[in-house]
N, CA and C of each residue as an Amber inpcrd file, in Angstrom:
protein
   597
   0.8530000  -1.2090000   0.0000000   0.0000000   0.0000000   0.0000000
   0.8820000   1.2510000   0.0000000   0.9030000   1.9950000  -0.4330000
   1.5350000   3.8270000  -0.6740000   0.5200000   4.5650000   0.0990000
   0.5340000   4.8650000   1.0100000  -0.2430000   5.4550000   1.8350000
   0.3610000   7.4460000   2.0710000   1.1460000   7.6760000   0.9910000
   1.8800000   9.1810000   1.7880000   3.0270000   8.9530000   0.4810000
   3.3740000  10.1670000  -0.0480000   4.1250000  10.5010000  -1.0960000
   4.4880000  12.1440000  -1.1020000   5.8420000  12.2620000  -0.9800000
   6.3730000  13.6280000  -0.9550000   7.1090000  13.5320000  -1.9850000
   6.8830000  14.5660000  -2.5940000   7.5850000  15.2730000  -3.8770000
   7.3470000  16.3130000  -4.5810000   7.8300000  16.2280000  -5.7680000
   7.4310000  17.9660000  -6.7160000   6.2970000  17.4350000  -7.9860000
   5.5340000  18.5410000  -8.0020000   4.6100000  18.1960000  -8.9900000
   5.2660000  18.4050000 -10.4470000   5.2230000  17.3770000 -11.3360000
   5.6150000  17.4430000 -12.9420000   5.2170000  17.7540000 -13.7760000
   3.6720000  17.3840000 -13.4660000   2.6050000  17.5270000 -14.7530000
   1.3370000  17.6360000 -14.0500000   0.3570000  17.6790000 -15.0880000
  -0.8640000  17.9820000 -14.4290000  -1.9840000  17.4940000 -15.5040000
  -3.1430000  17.3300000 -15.0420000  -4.2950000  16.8040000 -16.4420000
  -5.5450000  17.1340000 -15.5110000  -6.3550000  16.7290000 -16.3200000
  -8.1790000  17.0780000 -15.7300000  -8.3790000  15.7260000 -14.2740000
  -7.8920000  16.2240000 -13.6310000  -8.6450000  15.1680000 -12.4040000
  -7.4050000  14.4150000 -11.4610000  -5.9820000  14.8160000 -12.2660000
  -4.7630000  13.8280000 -12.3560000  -3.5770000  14.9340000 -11.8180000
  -2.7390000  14.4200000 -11.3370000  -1.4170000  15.5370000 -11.3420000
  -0.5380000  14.1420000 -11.2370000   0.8330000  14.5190000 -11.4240000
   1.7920000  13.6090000 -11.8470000   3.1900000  13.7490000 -10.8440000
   3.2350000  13.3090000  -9.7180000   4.0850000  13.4570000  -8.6680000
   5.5240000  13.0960000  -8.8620000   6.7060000  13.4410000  -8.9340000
   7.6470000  12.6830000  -9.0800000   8.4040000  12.7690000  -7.5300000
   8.8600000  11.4160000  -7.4710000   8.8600000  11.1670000  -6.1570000
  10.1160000   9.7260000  -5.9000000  11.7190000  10.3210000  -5.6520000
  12.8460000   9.0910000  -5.3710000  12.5480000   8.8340000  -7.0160000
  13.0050000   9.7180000  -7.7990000  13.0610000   9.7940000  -9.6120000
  11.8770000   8.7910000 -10.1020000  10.5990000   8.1030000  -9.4510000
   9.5070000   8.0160000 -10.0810000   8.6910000   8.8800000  -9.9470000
   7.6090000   8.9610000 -11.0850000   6.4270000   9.9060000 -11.2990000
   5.1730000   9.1630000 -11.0870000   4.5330000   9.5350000 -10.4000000
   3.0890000   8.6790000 -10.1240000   2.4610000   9.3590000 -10.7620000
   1.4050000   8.9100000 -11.3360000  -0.0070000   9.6610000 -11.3720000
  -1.1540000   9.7330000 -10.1580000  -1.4490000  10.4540000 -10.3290000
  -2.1580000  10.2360000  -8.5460000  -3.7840000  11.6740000  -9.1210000
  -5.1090000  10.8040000  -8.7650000  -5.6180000  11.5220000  -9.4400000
  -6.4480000  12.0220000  -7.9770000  -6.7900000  13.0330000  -8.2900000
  -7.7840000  13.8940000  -7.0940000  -9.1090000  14.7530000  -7.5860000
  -9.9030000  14.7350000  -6.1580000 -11.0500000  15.5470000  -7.1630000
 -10.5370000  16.7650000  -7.5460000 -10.9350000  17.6350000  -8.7750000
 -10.3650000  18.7610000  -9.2890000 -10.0890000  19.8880000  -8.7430000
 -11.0850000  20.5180000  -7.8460000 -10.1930000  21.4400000  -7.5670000
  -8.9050000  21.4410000  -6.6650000  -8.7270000  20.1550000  -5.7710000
  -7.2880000  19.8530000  -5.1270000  -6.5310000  19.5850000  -6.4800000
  -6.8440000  19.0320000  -7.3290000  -5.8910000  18.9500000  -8.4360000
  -5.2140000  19.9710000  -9.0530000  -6.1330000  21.1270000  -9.3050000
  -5.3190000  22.4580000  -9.4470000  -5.1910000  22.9730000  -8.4680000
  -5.6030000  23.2740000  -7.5480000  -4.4980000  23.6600000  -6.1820000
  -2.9330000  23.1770000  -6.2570000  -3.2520000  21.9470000  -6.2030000
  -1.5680000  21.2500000  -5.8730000  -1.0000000  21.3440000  -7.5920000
  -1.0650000  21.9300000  -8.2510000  -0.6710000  21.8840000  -9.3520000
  -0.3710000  22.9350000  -9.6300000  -0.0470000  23.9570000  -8.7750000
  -0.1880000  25.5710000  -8.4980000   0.8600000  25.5000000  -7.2540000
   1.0390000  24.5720000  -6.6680000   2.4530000  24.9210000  -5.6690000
   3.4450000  24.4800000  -6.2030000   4.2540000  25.4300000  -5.3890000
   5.9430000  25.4350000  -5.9870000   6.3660000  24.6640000  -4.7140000
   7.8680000  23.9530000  -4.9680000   8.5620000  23.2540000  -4.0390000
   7.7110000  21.8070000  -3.7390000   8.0300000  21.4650000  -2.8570000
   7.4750000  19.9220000  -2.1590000   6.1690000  19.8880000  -1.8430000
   5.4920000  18.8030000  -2.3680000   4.4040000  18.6090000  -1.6330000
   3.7970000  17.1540000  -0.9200000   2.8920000  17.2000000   0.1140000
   2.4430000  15.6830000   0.5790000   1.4310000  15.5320000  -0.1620000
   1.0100000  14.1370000  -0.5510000  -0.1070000  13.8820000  -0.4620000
  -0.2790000  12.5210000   0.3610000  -1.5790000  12.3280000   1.1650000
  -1.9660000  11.5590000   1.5090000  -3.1380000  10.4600000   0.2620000
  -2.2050000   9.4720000   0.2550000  -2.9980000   8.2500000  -0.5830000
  -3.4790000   6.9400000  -0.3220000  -4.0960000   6.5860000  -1.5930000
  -5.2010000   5.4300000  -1.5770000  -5.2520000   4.6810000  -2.7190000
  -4.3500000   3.2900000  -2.6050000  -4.0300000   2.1320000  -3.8700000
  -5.2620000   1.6640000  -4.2760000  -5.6600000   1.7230000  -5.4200000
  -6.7970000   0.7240000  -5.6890000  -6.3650000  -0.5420000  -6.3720000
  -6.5550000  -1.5330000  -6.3400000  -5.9710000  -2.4480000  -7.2970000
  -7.4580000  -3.3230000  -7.7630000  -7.5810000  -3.2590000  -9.2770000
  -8.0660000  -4.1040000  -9.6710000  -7.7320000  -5.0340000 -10.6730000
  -8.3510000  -5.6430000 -11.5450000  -8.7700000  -6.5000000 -12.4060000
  -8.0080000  -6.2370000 -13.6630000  -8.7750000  -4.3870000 -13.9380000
  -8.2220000  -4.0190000 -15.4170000  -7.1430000  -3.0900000 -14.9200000
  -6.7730000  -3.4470000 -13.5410000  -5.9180000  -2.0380000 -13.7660000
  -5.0940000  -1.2250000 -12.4330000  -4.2570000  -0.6040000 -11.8270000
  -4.0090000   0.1160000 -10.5350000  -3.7020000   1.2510000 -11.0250000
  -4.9120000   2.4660000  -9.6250000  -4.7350000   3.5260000  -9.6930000
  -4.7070000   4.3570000  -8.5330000  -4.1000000   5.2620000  -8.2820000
  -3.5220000   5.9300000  -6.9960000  -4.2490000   7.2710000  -7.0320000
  -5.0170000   7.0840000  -5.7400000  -5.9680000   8.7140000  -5.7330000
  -5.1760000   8.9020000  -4.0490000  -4.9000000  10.6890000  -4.6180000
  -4.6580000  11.1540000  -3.2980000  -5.5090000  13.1240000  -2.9040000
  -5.1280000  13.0180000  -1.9050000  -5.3850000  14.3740000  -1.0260000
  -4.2200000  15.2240000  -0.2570000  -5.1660000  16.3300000  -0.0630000
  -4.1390000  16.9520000   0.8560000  -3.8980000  16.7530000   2.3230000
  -5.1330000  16.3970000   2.7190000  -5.2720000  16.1700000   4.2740000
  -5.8820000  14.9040000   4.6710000  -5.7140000  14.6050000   5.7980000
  -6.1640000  13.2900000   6.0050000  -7.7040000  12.7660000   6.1710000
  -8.3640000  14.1690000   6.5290000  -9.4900000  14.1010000   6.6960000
 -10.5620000  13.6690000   5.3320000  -9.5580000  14.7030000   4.3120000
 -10.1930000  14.2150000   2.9950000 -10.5530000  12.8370000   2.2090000
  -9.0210000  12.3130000   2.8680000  -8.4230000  10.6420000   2.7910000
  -9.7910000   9.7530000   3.7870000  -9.9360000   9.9180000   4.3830000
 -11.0010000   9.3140000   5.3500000 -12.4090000   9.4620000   4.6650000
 -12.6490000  10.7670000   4.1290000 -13.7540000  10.9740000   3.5810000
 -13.7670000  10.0590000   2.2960000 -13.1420000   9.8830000   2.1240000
 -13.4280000   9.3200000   0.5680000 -12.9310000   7.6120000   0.8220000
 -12.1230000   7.2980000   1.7530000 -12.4000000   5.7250000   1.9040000
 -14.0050000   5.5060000   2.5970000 -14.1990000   6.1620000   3.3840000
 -15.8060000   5.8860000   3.5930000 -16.5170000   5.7020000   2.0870000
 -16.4230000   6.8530000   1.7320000 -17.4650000   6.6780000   0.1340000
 -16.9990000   5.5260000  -0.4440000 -16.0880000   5.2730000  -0.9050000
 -16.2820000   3.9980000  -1.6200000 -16.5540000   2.9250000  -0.7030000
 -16.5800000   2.6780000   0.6340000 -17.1150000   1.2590000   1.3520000
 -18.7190000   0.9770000   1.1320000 -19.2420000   2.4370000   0.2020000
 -20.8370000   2.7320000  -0.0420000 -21.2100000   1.6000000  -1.3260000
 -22.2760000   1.0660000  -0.8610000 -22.5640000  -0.0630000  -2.1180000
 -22.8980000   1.1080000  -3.4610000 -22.3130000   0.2810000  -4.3720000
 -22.4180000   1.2460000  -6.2760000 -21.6030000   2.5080000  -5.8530000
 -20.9520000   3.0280000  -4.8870000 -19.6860000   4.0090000  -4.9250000
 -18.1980000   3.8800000  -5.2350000 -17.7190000   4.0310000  -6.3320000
 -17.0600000   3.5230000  -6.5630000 -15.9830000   5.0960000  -6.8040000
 -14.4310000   4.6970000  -6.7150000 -13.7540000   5.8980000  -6.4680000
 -13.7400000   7.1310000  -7.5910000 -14.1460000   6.6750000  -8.5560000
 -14.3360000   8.0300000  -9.6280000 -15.6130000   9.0080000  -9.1720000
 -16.5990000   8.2760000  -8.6510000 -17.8980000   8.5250000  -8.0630000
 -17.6140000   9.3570000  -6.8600000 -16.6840000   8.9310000  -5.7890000
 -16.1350000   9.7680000  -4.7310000 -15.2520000  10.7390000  -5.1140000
 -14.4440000  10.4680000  -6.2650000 -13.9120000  11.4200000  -6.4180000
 -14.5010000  12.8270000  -6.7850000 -15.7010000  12.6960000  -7.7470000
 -16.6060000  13.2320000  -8.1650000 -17.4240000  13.8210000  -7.2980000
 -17.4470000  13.2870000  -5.8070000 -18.6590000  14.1010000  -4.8430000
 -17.8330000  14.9640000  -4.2070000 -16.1600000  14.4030000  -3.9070000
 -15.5430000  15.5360000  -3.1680000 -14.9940000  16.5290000  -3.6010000
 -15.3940000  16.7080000  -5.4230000 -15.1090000  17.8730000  -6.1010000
 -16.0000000  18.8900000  -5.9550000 -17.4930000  18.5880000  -5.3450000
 -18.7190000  18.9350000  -5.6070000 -18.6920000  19.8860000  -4.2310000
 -18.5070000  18.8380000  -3.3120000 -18.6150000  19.4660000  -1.8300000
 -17.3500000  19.1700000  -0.9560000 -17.2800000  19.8360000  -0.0980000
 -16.2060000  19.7370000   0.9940000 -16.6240000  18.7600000   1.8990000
 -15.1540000  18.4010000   2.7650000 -15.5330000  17.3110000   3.3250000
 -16.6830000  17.5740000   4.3960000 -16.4140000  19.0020000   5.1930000
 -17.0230000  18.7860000   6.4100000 -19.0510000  19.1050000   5.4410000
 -19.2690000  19.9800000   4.4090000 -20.4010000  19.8560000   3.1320000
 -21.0270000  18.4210000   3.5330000 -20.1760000  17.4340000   3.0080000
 -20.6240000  16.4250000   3.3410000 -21.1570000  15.6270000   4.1340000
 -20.0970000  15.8070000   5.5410000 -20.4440000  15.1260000   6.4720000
 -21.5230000  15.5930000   7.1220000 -21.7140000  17.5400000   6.6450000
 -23.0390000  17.8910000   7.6440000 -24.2150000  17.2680000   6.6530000
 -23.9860000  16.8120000   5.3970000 -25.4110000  16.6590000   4.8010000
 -25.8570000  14.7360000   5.2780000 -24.8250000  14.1620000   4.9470000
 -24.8080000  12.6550000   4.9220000 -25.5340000  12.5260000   7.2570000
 -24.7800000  13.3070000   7.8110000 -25.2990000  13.1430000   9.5390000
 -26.2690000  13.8670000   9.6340000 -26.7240000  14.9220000   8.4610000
 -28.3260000  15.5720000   9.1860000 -29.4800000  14.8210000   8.0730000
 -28.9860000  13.7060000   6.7810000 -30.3780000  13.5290000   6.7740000
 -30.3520000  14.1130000   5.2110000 -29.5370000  15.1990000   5.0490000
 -30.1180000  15.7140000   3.7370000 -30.2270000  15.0120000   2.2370000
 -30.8950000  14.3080000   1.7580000 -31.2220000  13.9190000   0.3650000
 -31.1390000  15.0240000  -0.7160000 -31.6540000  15.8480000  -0.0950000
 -31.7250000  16.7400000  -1.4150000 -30.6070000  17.7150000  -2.0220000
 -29.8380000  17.7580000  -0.7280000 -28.4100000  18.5760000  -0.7640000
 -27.8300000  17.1500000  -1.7000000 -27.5640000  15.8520000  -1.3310000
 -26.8800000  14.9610000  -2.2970000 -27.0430000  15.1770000  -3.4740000
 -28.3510000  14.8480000  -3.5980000 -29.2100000  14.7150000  -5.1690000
 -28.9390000  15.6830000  -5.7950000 -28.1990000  16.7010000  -5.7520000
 -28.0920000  18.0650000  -6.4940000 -26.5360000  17.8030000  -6.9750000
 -25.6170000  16.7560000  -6.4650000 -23.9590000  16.1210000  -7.2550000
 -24.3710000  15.2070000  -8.6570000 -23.7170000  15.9620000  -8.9000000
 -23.5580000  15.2940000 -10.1570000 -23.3630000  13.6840000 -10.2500000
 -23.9640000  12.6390000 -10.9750000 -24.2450000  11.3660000 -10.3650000
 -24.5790000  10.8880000  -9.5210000 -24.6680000  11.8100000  -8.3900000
 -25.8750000  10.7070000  -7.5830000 -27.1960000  11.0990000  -7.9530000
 -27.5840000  10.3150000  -7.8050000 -29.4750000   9.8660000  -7.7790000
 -29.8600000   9.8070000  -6.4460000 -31.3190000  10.0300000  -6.1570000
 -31.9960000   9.7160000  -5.2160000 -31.6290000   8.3260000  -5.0460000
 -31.6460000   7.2520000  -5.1040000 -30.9210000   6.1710000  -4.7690000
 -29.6930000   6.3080000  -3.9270000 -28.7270000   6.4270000  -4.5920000
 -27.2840000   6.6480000  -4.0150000 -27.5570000   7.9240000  -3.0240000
 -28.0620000   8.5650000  -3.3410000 -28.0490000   9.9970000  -1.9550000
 -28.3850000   8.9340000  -0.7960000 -29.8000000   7.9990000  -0.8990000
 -29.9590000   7.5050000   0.1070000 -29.5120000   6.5440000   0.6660000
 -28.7230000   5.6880000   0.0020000 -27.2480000   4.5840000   0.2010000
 -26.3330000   5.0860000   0.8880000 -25.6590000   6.7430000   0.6150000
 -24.7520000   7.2600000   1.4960000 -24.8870000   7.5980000   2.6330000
 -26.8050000   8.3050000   3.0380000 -27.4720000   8.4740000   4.1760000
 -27.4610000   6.9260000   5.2380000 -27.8870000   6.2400000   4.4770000
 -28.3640000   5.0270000   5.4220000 -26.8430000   4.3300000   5.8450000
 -25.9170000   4.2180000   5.0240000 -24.8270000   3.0460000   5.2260000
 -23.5670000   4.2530000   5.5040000 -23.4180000   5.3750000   5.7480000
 -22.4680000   6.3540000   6.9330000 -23.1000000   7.1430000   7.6910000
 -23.6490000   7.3410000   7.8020000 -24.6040000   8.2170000   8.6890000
 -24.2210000   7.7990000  10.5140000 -24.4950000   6.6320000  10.7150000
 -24.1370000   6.0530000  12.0230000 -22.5410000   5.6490000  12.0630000
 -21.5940000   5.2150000  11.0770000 -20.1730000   5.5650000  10.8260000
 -19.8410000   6.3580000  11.5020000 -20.1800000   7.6710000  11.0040000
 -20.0410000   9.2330000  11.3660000 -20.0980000   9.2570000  13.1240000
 -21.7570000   9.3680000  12.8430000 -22.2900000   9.6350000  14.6340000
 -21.0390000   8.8510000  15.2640000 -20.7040000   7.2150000  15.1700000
 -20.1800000   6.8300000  16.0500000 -18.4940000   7.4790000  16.2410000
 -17.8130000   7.8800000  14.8800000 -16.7960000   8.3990000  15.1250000
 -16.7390000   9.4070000  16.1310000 -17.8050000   9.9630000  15.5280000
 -17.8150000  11.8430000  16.3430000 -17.6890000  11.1260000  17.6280000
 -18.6000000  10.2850000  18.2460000 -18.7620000  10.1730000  19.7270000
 -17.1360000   9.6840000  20.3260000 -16.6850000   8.8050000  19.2260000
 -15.1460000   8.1890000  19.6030000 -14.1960000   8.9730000  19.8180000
 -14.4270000  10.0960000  18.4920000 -13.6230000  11.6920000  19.1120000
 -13.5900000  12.2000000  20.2950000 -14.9330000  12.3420000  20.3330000
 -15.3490000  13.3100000  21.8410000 -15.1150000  12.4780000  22.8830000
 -15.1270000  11.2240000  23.2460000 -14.9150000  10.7320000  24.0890000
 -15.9260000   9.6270000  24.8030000 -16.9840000  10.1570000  24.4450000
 -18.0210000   9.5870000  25.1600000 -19.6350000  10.3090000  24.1660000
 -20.4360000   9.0790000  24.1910000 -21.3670000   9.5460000  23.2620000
 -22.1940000  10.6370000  24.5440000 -22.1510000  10.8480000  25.0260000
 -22.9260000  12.0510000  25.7450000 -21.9990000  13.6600000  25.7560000
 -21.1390000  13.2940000  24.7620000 -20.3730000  14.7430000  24.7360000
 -20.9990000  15.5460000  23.9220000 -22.3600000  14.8780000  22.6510000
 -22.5540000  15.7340000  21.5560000 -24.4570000  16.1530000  22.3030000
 -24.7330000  17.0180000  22.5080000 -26.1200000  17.2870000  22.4170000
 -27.0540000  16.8830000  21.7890000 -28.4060000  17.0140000  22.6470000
 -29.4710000  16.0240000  22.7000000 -30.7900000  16.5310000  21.1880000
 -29.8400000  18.1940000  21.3050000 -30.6610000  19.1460000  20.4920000
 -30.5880000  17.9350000  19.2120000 -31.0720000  18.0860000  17.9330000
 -30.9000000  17.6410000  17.1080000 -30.0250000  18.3320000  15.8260000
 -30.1980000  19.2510000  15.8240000 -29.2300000  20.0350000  14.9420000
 -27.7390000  20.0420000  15.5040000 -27.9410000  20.6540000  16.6450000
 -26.8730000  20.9660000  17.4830000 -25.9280000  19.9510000  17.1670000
 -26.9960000  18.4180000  17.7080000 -26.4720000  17.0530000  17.6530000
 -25.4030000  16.5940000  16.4080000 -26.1590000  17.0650000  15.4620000
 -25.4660000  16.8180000  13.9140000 -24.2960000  17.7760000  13.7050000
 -24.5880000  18.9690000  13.7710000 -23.1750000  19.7030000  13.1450000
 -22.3030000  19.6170000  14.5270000 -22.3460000  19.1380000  15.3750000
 -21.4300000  18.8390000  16.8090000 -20.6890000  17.3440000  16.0590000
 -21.3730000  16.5020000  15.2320000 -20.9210000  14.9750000  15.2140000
 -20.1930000  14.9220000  13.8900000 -20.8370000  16.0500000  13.0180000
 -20.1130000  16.3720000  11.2190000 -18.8970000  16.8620000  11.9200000
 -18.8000000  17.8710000  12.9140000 -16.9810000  18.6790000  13.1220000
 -16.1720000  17.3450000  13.5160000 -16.8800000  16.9670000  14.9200000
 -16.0430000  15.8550000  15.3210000 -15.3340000  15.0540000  14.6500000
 -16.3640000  14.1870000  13.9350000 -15.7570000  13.4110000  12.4070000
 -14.7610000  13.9280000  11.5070000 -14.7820000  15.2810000  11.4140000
 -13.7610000  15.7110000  10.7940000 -12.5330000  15.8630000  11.5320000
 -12.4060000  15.7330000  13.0480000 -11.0430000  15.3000000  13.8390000
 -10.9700000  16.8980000  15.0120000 -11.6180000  17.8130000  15.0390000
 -11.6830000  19.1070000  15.5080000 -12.3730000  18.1790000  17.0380000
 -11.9450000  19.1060000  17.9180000 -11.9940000  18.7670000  19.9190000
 -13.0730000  18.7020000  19.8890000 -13.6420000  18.2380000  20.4760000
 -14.5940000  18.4770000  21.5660000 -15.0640000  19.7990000  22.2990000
 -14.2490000  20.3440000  22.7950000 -14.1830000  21.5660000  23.4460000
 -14.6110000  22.2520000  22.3730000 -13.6630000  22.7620000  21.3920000
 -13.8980000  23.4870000  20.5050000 -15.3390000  23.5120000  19.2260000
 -15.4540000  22.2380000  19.4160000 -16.5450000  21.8440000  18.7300000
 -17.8100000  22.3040000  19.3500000 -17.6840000  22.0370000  20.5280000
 -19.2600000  22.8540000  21.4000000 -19.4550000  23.9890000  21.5890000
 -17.4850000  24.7220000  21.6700000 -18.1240000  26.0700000  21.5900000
 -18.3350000  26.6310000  20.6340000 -17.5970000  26.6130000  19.1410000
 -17.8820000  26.9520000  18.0990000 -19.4190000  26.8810000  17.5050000
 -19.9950000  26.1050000  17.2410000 -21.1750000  25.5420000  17.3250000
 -22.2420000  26.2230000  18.1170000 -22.2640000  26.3500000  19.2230000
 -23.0270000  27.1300000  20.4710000 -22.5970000  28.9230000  19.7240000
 -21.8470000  29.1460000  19.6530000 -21.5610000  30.4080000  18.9090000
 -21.9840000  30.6620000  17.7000000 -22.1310000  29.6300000  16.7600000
 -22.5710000  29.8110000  15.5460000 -24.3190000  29.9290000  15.3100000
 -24.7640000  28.8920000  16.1790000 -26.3370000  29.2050000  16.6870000
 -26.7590000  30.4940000  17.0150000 -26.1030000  30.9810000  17.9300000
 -26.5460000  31.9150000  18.2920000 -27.3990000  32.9100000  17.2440000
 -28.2940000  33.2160000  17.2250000 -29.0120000  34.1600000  16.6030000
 -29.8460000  33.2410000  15.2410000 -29.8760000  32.4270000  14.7700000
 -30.3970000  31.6400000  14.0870000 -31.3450000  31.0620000  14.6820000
 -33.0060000  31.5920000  13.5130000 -34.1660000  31.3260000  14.1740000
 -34.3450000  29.6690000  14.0810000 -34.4590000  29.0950000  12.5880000
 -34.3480000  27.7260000  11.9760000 -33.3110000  27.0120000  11.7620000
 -32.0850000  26.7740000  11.9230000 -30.6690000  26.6530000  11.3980000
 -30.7620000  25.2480000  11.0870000 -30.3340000  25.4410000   9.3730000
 -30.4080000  24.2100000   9.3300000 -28.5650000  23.2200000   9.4110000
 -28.4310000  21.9980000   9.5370000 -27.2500000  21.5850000  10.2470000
 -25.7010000  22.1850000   9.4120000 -26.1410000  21.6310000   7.8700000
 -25.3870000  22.4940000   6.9610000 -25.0100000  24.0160000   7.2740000
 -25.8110000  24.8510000   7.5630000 -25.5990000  26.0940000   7.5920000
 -24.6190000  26.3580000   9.3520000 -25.1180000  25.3440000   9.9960000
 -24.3140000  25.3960000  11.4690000 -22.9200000  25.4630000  11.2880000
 -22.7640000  24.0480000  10.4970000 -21.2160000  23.7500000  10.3170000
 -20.3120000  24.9490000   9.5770000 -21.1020000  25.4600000   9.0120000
 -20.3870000  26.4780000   7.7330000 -20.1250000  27.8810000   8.6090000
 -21.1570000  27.8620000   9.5030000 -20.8430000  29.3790000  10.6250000
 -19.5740000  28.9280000  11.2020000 -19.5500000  27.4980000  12.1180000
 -18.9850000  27.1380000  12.9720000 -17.3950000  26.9110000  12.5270000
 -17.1320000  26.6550000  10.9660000 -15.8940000  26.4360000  10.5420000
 -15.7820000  27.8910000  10.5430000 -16.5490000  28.8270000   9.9930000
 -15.4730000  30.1350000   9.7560000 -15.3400000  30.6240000  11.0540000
 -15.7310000  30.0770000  12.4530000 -15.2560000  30.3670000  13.6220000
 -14.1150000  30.6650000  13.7010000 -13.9970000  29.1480000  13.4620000
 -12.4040000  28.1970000  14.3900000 -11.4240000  28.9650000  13.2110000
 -11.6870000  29.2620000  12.2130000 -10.6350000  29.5840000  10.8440000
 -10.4730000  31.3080000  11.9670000 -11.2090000  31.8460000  12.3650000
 -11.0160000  32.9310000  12.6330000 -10.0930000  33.0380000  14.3180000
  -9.6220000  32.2020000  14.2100000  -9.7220000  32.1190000  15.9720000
  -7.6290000  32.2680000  15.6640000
């Protein structure tokens, strides 16, 4: 398995960048806009990766962060998700996008990516959804760290999952509520990240 690759970027294509790395060049493909990101830095770069090996073929998808890496081995453990398909949703949305739509429920936020269907929106809902919850709680420590609220509950268990404290997660969150008559969980997480970015 190649799990982590440092080097300079060589080349670049639609979905693909071309790492050279101890005088080999990988191809290593990512959803697009990390692809032009990292195809836009100068000097060294990491990526965190993911071997696929099949039948017709081996191909190496990577990220920048680990969280991303996590996000997208979940998606493909999704029945009919397959890694072009993940690659494809995490071009669409961000990870923590995701995790608040897949832990609050949302179908209709899915159904709006390109290839999924109402089907697959609800394959990703039903078969990570409790993944998630249980990580978040493994983060925090104890499943009584995330609130009983239900919103609260969700964008408290989407941060967690993404690897952010506990601490910080409740207060960010509790801060981001504030003043929001309806909030829906998506919109929590999105206050609550430009918190912590501001902090």
């Amino acid at each position: 398995m190649i799990a982590r690759l440092r080097g300079s970027i060589v080349g670049c294509g639609d979905g693909y960048v071309i790492l050279e790395a101890g005088g080999v060049g990988y191809q290593v493909f990512m959803p697009g806009p990390l692809s032009r990101q990292v195809a836009e830095e100068k000097g060294e770069v990491i990526l965190h990766t993911h071997l696929v090996v099949r039948e017709d073929g081996i191909a190496l998808y990577g990220f920048l962060a680990p969280a991303e890496l996590e996000m997208f081995r979940m998606l493909i453990s999704v029945t009919r998700v397959g890694p072009a398909l993940a690659c494809s949703i995490l071009s669409q949305m961000t990870v923590s996008e995701l995790a608040a739509a897949v832990i609050g429920g949302d179908e209709k936020a899915l159904t709006r990516l390109t290839g999924v269907g109402k089907k697959n929106a609800g394959r990703l809902i039903l078969e990570l959804r409790d993944t998630m919850r249980k990580r978040a709680d493994l983060l925090a420590g104890s499943s009584h760290a995330v609130s009983d609220d239900p919103v609260r509950r969700d964008a408290e268990s989407a941060l967690l999952a993404l690897g952010f404290s506990s601490r910080e997660t409740r207060d960010a969150v509790g801060r981001a509520m504030t003043g929001m008559a309806e909030p829906a969980v998506q919109d929590v997480v999105r206050a609550a990240l430009r918190i912590m970015r501001e902090r």
